[in-house]
C-alpha positions in Angstrom: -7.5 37.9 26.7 -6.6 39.5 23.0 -8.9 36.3 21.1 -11.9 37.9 23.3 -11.5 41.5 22.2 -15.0 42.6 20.6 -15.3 42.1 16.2 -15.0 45.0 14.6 -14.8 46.1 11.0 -13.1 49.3 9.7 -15.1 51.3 7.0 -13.7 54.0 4.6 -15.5 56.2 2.6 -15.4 59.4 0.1 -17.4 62.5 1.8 -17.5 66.5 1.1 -19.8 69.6 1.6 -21.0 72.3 0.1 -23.5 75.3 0.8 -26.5 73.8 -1.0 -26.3 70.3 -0.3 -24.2 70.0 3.0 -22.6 66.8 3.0 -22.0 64.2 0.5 -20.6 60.7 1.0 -20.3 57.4 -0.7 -21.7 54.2 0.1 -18.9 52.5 2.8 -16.4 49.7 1.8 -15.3 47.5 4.5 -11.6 47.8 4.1 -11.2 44.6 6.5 -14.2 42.2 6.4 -12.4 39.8 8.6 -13.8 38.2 12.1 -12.3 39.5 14.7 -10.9 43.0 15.7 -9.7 45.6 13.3 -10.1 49.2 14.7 -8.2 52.4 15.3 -8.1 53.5 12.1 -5.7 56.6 11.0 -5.1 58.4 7.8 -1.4 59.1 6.3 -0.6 62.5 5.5 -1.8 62.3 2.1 -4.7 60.4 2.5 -3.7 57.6 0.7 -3.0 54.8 3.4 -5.3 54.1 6.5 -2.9 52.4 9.3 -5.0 50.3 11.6 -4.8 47.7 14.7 -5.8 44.4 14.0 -5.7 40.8 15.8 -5.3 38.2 13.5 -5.2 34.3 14.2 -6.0 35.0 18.0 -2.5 36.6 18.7 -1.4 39.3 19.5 -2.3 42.9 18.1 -0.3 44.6 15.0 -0.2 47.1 12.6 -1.3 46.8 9.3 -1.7 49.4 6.2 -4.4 50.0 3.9 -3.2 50.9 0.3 -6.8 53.0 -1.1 -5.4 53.4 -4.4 -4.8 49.9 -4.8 -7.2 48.5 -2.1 -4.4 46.2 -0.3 -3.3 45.6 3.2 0.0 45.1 3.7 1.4 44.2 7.9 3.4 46.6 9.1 4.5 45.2 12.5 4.7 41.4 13.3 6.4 41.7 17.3 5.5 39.3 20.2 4.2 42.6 21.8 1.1 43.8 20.8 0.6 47.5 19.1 -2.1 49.9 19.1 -3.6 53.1 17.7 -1.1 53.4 15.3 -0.3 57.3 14.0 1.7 59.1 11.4 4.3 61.3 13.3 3.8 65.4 12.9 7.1 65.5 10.9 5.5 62.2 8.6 8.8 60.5 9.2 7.6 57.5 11.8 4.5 55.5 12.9 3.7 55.9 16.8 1.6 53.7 18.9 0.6 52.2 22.1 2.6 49.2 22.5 1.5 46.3 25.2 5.1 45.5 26.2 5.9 41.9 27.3 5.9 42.3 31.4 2.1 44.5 30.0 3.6 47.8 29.9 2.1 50.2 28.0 4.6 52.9 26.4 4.2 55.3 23.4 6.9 53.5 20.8 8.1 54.6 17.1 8.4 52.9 14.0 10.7 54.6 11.1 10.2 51.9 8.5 9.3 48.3 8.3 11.5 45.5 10.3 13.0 48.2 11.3 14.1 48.3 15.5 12.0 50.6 16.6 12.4 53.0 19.9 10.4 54.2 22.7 9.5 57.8 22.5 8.4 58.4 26.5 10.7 56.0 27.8 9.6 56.7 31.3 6.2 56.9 31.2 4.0 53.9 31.6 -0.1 52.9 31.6 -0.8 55.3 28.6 -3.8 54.5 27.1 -4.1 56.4 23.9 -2.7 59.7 23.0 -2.9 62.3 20.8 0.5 64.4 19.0 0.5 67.5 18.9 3.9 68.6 17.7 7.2 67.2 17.4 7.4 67.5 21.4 4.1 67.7 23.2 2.3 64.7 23.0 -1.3 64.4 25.0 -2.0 61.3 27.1 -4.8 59.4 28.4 -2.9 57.3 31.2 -4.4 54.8 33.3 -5.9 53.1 36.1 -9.1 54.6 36.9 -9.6 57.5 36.8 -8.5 58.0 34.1 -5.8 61.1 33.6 -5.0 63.3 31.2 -1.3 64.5 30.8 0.5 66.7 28.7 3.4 65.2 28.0 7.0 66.4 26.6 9.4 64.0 24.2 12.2 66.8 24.8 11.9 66.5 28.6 10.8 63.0 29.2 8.0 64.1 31.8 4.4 64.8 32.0 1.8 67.2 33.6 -1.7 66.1 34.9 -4.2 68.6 33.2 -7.9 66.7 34.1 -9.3 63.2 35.4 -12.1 61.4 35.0 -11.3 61.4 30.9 -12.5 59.8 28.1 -9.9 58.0 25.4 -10.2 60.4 23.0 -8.5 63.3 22.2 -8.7 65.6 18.9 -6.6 68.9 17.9 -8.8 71.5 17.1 -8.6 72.7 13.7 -7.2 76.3 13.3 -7.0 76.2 16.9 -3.8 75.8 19.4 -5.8 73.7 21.3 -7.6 70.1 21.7 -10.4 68.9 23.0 -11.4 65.8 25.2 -14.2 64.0 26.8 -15.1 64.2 31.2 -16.9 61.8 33.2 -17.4 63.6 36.2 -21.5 63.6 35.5 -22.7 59.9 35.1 -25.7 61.6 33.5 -24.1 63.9 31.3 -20.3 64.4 29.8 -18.7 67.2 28.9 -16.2 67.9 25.6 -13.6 70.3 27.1 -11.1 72.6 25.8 -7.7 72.7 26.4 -5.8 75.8 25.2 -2.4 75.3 24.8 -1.1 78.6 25.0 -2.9 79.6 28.2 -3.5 76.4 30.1 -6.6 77.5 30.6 -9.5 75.0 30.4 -13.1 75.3 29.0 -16.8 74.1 27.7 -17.0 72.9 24.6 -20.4 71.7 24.6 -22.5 68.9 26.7 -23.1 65.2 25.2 -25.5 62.4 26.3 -23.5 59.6 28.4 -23.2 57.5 24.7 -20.8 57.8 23.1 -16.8 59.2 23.3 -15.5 59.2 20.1 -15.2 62.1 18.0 -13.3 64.0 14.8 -12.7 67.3 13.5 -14.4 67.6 10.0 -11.9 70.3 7.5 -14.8 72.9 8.1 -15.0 72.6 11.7 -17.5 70.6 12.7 -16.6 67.9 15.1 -18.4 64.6 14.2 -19.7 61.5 16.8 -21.7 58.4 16.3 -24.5 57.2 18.6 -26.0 53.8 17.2 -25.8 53.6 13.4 -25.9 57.7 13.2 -23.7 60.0 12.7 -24.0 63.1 13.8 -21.6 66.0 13.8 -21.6 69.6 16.0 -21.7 73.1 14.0 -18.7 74.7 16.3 -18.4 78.0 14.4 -21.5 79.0 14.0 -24.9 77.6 15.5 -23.2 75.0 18.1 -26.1 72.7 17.7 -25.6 69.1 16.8 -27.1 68.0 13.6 -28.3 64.3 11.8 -25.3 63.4 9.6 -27.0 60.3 8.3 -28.0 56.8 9.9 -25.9 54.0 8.1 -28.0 51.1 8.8 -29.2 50.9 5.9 -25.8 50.0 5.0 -26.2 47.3 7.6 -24.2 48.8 10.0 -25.5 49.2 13.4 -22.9 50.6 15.5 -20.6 53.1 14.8 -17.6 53.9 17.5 -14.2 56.0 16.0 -14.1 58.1 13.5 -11.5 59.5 11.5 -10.6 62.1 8.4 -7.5 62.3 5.9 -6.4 65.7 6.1 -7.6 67.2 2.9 -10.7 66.1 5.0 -12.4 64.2 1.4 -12.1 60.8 3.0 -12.9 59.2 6.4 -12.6 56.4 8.1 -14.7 54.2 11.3 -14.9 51.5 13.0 -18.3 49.4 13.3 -19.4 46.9 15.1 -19.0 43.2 13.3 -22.2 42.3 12.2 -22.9 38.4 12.6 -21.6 36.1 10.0 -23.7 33.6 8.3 
């Protein structure tokens, strides 16, 4: 079932703003130019590594690690199970990710260094889908079977509270916010990006989004950025909460575009693509 998973590529590129220009960016370098599927993408803490899933030689799905100062890829897990959406911990101490157990779990795991035994951190929840940390102890979840839930769950505790359904995978932090944001389905004409504020509970509009696409990222000046095609575009949430043409990249050859990520100095980022065809 993994050697049928969709190609894609992973791109990384340099990108900044200013007042009179707006945005900035190099041309993309396909970081993985290899058949098959490479995606998830996720920056370390200082920017200088993107961590990645990838399925090599039809098997099964592992981490791998992007060196950009040195352009290299280095595996990072090589397990019978299969891991995805690999993460830098809050306290930068451990990779978590999804991992397919072998009776097809799906648990949240932790890696502290490579070869190293690594540990489940919700040992008693199953089905999660992707996730998103939000401290050392609250972790969100996107848990599955259809419809899809969204939990908030505790690594202290070991439990977990239903907070929407009907979800999209993603979920972002907000910056300078104690809150994050994810995607609903309930319209199959029209999503919604809601608002979860962590200190109230209480939920919110962010904005409404054509059924397209439902990935997204929090740019360092607040604007939250999404792909439709080979476009990017990204949402002014401080000020005129209109969504605005990044730039198309096909004429990069891309055509198109699905996650999206950002180091945290926010001068890089990071996204998957859809494998163009080989000749």
């Amino acid at each position: 079932m993994q050697a049928q998973l969709p190609g894609y590529e992973i791109y990384y590129m340099y990108i900044g703003s200013n007042e009179d220009s707006g945005y900035v960016y190099s041309e993309p370098l396909n970081i993985t130019n290899l058949a098959g599927y490479d995606n998830q993408p996720s920056f370390s803490k200082d920017g200088s590594k993107i961590l990645y899933a990838s399925i090599r030689d039809e098997k099964q799905s592992d981490i791998y690690v992007y060196d950009c100062n040195t352009n290299t890829t280095k595996q990072f897990t090589n397990t019978i199970e299969s891991e995805y959406s690999p993460e830098v911990s809050p306290d930068g101490k451990y990779i978590t990710a999804v991992r397919v157990e072998q009776d097809s779990s799906q648990r949240l795991w932790q890696f502290k260094q490579k070869n190293k035994k690594p540990k489940v951190l919700l040992q008693y929840i199953y089905d999660v889908g992707y996730y998103c940390r939000i401290n050392a102890d609250k972790i969100a979840l996107f848990q599955l079977p259809e419809p899809f839930t969204l939990k908030l769950a505790s690594a202290i505790n070991q439990n977990a509270n239903i907070i929407d359904k009907n979800i999209g995978r993603c979920i972002k932090m907000i910056p300078g916010e104690n809150a994050f944001c994810y995607i609903t389905k309930d319209d199959t004409l029209a999503w919604t990006i809601r608002k979860f504020d962590l200190s109230t509970n209480d939920i919110s509009l962010l904005t409404n989004i054509d059924v397209t696409a439902e990935d997204f990222a929090w740019y360092r000046d607040g604007n939250l950025f999404m792909a439709e095609g080979s476009t990017i575009y990204y949402y002014d949430y401080n000020e005129d909460n209109t969504w605005f043409r990044f730039d198309d990249f096909s004429k990069f050859g891309i055509e198109k575009i699905y996650r999206i990520a950002f180091s945290l100095d926010g001068n890089w980022m990071a996204f998957v693509a859809e494998e163009t065809i080989r000749k």
